[in-house]
PLY file of the C-alpha trace (Angstrom):
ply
format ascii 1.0
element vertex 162
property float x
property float y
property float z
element edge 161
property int vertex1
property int vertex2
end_header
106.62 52.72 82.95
106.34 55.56 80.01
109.07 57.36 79.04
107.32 60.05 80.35
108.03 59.24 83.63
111.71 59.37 83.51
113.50 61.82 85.48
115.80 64.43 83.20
116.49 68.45 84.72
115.16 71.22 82.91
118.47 73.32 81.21
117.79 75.73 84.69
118.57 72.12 86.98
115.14 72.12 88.08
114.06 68.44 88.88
111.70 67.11 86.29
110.30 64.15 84.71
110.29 64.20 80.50
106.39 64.18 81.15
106.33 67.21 82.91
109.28 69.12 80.61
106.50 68.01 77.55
103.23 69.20 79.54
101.46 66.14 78.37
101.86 67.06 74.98
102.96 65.35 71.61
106.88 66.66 71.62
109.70 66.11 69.02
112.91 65.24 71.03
116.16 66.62 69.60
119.83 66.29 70.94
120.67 69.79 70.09
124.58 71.78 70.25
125.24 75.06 69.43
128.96 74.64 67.38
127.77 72.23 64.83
127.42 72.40 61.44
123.36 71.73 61.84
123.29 74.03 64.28
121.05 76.79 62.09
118.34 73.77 62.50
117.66 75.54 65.51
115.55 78.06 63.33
113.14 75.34 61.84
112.49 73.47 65.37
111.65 76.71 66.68
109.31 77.79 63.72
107.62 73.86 64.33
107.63 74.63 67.67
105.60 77.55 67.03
103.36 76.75 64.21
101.88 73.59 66.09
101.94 74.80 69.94
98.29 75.50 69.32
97.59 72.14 68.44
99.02 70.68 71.58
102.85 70.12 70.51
105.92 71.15 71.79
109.77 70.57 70.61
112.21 69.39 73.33
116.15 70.53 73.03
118.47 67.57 75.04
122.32 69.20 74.58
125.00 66.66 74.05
128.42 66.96 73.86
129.32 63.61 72.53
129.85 64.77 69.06
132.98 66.50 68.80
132.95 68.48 71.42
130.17 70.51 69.47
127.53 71.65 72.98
131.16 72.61 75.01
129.17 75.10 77.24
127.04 75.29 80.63
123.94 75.54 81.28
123.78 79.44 81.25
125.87 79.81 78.09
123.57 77.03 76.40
120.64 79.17 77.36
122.03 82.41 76.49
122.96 81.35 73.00
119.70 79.77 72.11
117.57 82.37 73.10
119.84 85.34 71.60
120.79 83.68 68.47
117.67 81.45 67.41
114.76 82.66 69.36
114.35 79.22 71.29
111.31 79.43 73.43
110.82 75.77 73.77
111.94 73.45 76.54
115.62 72.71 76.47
116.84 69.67 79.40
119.86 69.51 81.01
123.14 68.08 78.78
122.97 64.55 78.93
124.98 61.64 76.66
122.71 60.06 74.28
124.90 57.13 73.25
127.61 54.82 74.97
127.51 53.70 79.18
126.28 56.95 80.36
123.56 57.04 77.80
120.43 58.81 79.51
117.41 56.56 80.49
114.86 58.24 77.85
117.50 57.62 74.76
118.29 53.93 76.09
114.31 53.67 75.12
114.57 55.74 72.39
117.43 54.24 70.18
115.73 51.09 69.87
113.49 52.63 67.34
114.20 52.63 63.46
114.51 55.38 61.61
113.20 56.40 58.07
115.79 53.70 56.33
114.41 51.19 59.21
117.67 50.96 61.25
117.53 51.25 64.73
120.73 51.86 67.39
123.29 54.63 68.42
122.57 58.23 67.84
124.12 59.07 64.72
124.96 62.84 64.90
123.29 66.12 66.57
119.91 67.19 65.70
118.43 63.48 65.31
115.00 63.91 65.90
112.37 61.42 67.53
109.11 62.22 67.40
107.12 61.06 70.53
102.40 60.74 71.24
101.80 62.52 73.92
100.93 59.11 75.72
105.22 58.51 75.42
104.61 55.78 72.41
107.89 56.60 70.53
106.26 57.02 66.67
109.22 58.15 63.83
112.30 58.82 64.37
114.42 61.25 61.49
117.87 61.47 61.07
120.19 64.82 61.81
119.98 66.32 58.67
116.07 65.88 58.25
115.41 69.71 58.08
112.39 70.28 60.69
110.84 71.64 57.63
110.77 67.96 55.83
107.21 67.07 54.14
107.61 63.40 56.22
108.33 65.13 59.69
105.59 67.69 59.23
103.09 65.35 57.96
104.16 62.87 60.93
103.90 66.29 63.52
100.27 66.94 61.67
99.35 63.12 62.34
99.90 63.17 66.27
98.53 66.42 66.94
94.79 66.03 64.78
0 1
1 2
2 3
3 4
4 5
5 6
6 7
7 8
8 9
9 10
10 11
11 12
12 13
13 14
14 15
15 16
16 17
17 18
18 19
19 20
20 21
21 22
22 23
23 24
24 25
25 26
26 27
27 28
28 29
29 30
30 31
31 32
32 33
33 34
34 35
35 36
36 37
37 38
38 39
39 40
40 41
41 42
42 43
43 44
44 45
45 46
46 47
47 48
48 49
49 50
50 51
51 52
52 53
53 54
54 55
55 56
56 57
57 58
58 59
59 60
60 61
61 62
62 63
63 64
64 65
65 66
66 67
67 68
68 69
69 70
70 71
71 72
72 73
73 74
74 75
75 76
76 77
77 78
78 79
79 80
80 81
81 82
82 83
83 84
84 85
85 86
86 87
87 88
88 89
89 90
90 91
91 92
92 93
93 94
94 95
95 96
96 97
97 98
98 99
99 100
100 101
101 102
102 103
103 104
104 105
105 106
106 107
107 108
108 109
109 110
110 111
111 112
112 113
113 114
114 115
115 116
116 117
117 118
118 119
119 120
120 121
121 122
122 123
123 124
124 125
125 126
126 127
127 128
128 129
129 130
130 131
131 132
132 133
133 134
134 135
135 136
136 137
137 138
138 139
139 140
140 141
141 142
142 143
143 144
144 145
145 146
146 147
147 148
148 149
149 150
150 151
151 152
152 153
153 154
154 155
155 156
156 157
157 158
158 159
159 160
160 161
């Protein structure tokens, strides 16, 4: 089984699998809140999102509220803030927990790959990024304060997407 075909809700609680939420395409996967100090990364996944949707990508937003409290509000407000404040037209799931016993399905897969100083395990922070082929093969994974801007992730966007 892919990755792709686990279940998550869209941010509207529509039932979906991350397959479907990705349309098939090559996706970075961010755990995204809107009261952290990286919150204003919002601005470069957005521009990503943009400059390589016509090259078959997409960015994903997953909310968590496991660090500090930092993605406090619902659905709606979630929505509302991304949209108004950072232009987010990308998908955005349903909060989920990314780390500890409640830890979602698609990050229990996900943690187990290294990042760019080869260690592997919990999510560190918000706005870790994991960059996924659109066939669900996990391929780089970039800490939270890896700007979505950074040569490496572009370069690594530009690799799954030619």
């Amino acid at each position: 089984m892919s990755i792709l075909d686990t279940s998550i809700a869209r941010l509207d609680g529509t039932p979906a699998t991350l397959g479907e939420i990705t349309g098939g395409r090559p996706a970075l996967l961010v755990n995204v809140a809107s009261k952290c100090g990286l919150t204003p990364q919002y601005a470069g996944l957005e521009q990503l999102h943009e400059e390589y949707a016509g090259a078959g990508f997409t960015v994903v937003g997953l909310p968590c509220n496991q660090f500090m409290g930092q993605e406090p509000g619902t659905s709606e407000e979630i929505a509302e803030f991304c949209s108004a404040t950072y232009g987010v037209t990308f998908p955005m799931t349903e909060k989920i927990d990314v780390n500890g016993d409640d830890r979602h399905p698609i990050y229990a897969e996900l943690v187990s790959i290294p990042n760019e100083q080869g260690e592997a395990g919990d999510v560190a922070w918000n706005f870790e990024k994991f960059l996924v082929a659109a066939d669900g093969t996990v391929v780089a994974r970039f800490g939270p304060r890896v700007e979505p801007s950074d040569p490496a992730l572009v370069d690594a966007v530009k690799a799954i997407t030619a």
